[in-house]
C-alpha positions in Angstrom: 116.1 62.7 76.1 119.1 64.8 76.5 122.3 63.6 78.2 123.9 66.8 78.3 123.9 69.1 81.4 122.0 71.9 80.6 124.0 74.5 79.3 126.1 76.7 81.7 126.6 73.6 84.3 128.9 70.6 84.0 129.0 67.4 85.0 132.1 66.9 87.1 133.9 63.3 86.7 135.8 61.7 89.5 138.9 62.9 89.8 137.6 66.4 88.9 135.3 66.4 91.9 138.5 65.0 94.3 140.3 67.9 93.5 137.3 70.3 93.5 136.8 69.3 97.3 140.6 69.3 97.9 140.6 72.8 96.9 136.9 74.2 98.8 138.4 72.1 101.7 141.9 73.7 101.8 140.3 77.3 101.5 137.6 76.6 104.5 140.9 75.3 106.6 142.0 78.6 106.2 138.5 80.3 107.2 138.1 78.3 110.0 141.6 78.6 111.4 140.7 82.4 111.3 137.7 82.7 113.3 135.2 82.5 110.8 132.0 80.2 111.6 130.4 78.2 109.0 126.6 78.5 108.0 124.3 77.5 105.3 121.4 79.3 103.2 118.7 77.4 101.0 119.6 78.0 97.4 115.9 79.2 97.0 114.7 83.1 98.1 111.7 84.6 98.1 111.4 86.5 94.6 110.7 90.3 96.6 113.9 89.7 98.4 116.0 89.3 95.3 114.4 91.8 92.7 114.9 94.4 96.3 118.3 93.6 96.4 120.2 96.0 94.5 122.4 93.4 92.4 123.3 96.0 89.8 123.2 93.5 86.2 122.1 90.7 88.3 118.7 91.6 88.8 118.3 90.7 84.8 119.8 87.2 85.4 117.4 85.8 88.1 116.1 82.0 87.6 112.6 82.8 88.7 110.3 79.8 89.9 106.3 79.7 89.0 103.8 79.7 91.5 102.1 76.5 91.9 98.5 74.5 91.7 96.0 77.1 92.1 98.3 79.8 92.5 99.4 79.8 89.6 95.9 79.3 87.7 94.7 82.4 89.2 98.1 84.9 88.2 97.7 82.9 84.6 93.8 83.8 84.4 94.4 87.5 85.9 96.8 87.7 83.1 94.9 86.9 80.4 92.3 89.7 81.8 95.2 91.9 82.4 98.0 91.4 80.1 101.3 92.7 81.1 104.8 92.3 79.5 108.4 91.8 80.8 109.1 92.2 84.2 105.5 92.3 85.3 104.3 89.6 83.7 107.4 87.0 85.5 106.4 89.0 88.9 102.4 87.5 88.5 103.6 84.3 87.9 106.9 84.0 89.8 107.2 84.0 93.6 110.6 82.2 94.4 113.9 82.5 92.2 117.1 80.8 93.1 119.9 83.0 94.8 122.5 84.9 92.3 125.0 85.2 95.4 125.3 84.1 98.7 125.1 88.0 99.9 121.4 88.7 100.0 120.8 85.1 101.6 123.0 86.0 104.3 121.5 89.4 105.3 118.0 87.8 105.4 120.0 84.7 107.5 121.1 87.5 109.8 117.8 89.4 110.0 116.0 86.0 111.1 118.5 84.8 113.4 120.1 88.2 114.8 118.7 87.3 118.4 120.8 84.3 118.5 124.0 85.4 116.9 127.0 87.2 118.9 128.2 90.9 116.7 130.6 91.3 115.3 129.2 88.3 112.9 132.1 86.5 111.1 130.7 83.7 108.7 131.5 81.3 106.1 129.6 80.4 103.0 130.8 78.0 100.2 127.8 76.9 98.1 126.3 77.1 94.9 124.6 80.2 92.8 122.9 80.8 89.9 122.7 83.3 87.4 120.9 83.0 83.4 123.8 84.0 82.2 124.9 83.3 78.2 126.8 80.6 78.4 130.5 80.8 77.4 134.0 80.6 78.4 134.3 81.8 81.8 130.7 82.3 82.1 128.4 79.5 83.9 124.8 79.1 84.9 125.9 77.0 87.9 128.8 78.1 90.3 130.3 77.6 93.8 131.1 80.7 95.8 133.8 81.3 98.3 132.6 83.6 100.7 133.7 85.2 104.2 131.9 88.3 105.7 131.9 90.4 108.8 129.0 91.5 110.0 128.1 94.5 112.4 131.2 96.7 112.3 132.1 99.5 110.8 135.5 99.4 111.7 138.3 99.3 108.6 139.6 96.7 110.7 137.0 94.0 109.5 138.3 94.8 105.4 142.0 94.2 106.5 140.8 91.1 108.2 138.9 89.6 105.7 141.9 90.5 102.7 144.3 88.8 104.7 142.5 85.5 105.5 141.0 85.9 101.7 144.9 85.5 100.1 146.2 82.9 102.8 143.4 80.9 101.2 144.5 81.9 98.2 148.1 80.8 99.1 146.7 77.8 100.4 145.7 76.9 96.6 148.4 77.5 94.7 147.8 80.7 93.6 150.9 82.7 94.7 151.3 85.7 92.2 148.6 88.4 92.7 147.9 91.9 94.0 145.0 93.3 95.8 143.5 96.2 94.1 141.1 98.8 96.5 138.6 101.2 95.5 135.5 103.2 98.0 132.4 103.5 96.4 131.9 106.8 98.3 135.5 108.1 97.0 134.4 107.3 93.0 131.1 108.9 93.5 132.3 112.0 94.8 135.4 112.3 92.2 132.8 111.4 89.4 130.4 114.5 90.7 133.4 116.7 91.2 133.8 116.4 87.3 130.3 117.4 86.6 128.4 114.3 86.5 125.0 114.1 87.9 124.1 111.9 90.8 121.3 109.9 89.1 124.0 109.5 86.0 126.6 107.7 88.3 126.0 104.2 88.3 125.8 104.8 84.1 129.2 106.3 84.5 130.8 103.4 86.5 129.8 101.0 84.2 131.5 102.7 81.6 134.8 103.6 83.2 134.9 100.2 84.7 135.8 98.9 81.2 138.4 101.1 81.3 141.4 98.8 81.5 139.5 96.4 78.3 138.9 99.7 76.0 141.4 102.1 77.2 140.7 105.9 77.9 140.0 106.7 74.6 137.3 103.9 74.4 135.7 105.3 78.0 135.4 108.7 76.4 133.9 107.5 72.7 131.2 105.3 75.0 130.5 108.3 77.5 129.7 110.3 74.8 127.9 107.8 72.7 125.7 107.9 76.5 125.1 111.6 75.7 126.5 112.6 79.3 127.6 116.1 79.4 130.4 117.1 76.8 132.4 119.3 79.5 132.3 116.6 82.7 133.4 113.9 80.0 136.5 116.6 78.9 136.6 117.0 82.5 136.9 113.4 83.4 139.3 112.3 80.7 141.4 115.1 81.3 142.1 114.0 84.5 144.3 111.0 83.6 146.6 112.4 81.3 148.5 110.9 79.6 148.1 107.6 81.6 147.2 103.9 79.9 145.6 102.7 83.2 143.6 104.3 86.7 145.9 101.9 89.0 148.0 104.6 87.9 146.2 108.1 89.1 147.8 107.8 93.0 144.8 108.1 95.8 146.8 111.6 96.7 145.6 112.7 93.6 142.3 112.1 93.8 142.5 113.4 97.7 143.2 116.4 96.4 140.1 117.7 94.6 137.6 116.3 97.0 136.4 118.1 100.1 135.3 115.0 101.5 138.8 113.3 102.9 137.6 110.6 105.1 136.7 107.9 102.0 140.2 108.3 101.0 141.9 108.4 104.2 139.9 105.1 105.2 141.5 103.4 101.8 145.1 104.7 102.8 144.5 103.0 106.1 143.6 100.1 105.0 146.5 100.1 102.1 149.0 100.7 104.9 147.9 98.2 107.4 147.9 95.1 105.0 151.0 96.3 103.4 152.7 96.1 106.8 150.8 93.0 107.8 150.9 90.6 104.6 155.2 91.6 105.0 155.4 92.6 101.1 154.1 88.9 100.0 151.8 90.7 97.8 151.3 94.7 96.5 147.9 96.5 97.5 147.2 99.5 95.4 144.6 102.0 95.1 142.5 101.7 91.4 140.2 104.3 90.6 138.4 102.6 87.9 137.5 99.4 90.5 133.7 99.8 90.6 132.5 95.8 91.0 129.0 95.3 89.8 126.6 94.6 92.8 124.7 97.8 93.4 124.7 97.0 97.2 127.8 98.1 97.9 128.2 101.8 100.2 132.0 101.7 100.8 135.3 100.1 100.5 135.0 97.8 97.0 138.5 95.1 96.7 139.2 93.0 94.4 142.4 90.2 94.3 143.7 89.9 90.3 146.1 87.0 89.3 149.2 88.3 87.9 149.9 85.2 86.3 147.0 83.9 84.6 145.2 87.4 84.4 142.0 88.2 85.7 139.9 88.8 89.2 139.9 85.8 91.5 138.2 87.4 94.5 136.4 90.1 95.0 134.1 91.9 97.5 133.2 95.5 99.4 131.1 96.9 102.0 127.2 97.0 102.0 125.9 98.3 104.9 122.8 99.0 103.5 121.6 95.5 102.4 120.6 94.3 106.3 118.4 97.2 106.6 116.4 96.4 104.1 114.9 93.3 106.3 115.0 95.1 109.7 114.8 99.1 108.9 118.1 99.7 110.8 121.7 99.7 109.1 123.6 97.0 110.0 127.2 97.8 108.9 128.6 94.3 107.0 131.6 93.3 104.9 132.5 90.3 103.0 135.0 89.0 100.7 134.2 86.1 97.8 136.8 83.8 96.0 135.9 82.8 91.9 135.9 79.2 92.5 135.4 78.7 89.4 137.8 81.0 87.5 140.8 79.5 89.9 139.4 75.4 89.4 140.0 76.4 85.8 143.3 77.4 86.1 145.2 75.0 88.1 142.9 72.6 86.2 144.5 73.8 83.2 148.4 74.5 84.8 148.2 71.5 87.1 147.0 71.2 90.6 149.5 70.7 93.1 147.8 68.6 96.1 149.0 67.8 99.5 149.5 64.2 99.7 145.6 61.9 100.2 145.2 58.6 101.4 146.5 55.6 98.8 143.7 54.5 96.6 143.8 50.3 96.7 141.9 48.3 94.3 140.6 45.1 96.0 140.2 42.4 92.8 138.2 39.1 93.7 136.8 36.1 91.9 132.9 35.5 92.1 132.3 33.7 95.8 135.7 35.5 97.2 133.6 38.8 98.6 134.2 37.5 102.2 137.8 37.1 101.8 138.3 40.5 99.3 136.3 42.6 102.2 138.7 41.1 105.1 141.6 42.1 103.0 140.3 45.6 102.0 139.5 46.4 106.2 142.9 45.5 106.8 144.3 48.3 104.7 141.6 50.6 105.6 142.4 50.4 109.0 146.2 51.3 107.9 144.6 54.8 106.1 144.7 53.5 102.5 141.3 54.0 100.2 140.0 50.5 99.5 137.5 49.6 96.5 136.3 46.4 95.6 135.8 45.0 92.1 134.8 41.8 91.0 137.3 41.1 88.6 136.5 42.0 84.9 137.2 39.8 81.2 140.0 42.6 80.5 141.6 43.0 83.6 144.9 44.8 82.3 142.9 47.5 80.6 140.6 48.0 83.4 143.6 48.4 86.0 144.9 50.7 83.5 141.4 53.1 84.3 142.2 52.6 87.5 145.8 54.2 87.6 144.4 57.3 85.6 141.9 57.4 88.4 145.4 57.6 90.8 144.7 54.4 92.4 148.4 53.4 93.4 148.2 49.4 93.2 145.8 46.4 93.5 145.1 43.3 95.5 144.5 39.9 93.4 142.5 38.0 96.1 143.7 35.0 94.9 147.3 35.5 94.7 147.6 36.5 98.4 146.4 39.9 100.0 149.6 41.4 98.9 150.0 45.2 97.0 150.9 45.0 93.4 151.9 49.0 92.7 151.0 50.1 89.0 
């Protein structure tokens, strides 16, 4: 047998997991200290409710569960009559899959429980997901999830809400140097038809031009052509940006400009203005073009928080006030904002984690026949706030205590010396 996680999940040692639930406990602190309510979701969802979800690429990387007993006998024998490929042959034999995000739980959580919940919604989620990714750097199977959403208004309001309380969390963690980048879904669609693109060619589009700041504008073009999109909307599109290396650099007035439609764009200078004024400069907020993010649930507003330091998205999130209405058949407007728990463990793994001083680990050592003694002594210094372990004292005590100071234990008891501290 293999002792190897499966690949795309790790085992997490000790002191790994202390400072994994240093860090998910700092960050709910924050949530909770801002009105938001915490709530769970089973990991597992009905497979209709996922492959209806309008996940964009995710939709490809669903863990899908086999029916069971006679169940599944009957989708195997229908098909062996019927034989069907891809797709349709999972579907037969798959009824459950495990969640990709903590999104589409949640609207089927509010669609169950809306009778008993008070609107405007505002709920936490921290919990695990699980996509069949490829494995690599960056790239897991297995992942915690952040999350904080508003549910049941449409006001702006609820996106400047939810990026302030989403980088005080972030602040809470260590990671200081970032910006929040904004984008609306409604705005990009608009500017991408006003250049000649068809509607059902969007999403196609987005794809490409979200690459933009990887492959540069000459790299957009070469792959919207390679596409075989329309030569003149392509000429269109590229000319547009100039002589510009990046789209956080084409200003939302720009952009404004050439649409008829104003309110997307008004509704992103709103919400520019008020966190600027808010967060008091501890952070820049500016409009990128090229942010498309890749769920396909999202109608509106689409942010996204990039480190500055270390490079890279460590939040994200947008509007989908669609997704609800898929369970109920009315739109429920909803919001919500995720943190990359796993991107950010990485880095201050990687740059050092600065934690808020924890209780003092003790190591209670005791002969065979001293438990009752070693158990008193370890109460006593419990009672004082310390961390007390007991361990029956081992052949190679000094190499064994030195495990125990890489662990961060601060010092030992020897039961039979006294019930004294000896610091490492």
């Amino acid at each position: 047998m293999k002792i190897t996680p499966v690949k795309g999940t790790n085992d997490y040692l000790p002191n790994e997991v202390e400072i994994r639930d240093y860090l998910q406990n700092e960050i709910l602190k924050v949530y909770v200290a801002n009105g938001f309510e915490h709530i769970t979701t089973p990991i597992i969802e009905d497979i209709e409710n996922l492959d209806k979800s309008d996940g964009g690429e995710n939709l490809n990387l669903i863990f899908k569960i086999m029916k069971r007993g006679d169940k599944l006998e009957k989708a195997v024998s229908s098909l062996q009559e019927n034989p069907k490929t891809g797709t349709a042959c999972e579907n037969e034999i798959a009824d459950m899959g495990l969640r990709y995000d903590l999104t589409l739980p949640l609207s089927r959580y509010f669609a169950n429980n809306k009778d008993k919940l008070t609107l405007p919604m505002k709920c936490i989620q921290m919990d695990r997901v699980y996509r069949a990714e490829r494995p690599q750097k960056g790239r897991l199977r297995e992942f915690v999830q952040c999350d904080i959403d508003i549910i049941g208004s449409d006001s702006t309001d609820s996106e400047v809400e939810l990026i302030l309380t989403t980088t005080k969390a972030l602040k809470a963690i260590g990671m200081k140097n970032f910006k929040v980048k904004i984008n609306d879904r409604r705005l990009l669609r608009s500017f991408l038809q006003n250049c000649g693109f068809a509607e059902e060619q969007l999403d196609s589009v987005c794809i490409t031009f979200d690459k933009m700041d990887k492959v540069g504008l000459d790299g957009v073009k070469a792959e919207l052509t390679d596409k075989g999109f329309d030569a003149a909307a392509i000429e269109k599109f590229i000319g547009f940006f100039g002589s510009v290396s990046s789209a956080q650099e084409i200003s939302l007035e720009s952009v404004e400009a050439i649409l008829e439609d104003k309110a997307p764009a008004e509704s992103v200078r709103g919400i520019i203005n008020t966190v600027n004024e808010l967060s008091d400069g501890q952070f820049d907020v500016v409009f990128d073009l090229s942010l498309v993010r890749g769920q396909g649930y999202y109608t509106g507003t689409v942010f996204e928080v990039e480190s500055i330091d270390f490079k890279g998205a460590i939040a994200g999130g947008g509007r989908y006030d669609n997704l609800i209405g898929k369970f109920i058949g009315q739109q429920v407007s909803a919001v919500g904002f995720s943190i990359g728990f796993e991107r950010i463990f990485s880095i201050l793994m990687q740059n050092g984690v600065e934690t808020k001083a924890s209780a003092d680990k003790i190591a209670v050592m005791y002969d065979e026949g001293q438990v009752k003694e070693a158990y008193a002594i370890a109460e006593k210094y419990r009672a004082e706030g310390k961390v007390c372990s007991l361990y029956v004292k081992p052949k190679k005590m000094g190499k064994f205590l030195g495990k125990l100071e890489e662990r961060g234990y601060k010092g030992f008891v020897n039961v039979s010396n006294g019930d004294e501290i000896s610091l490492f």
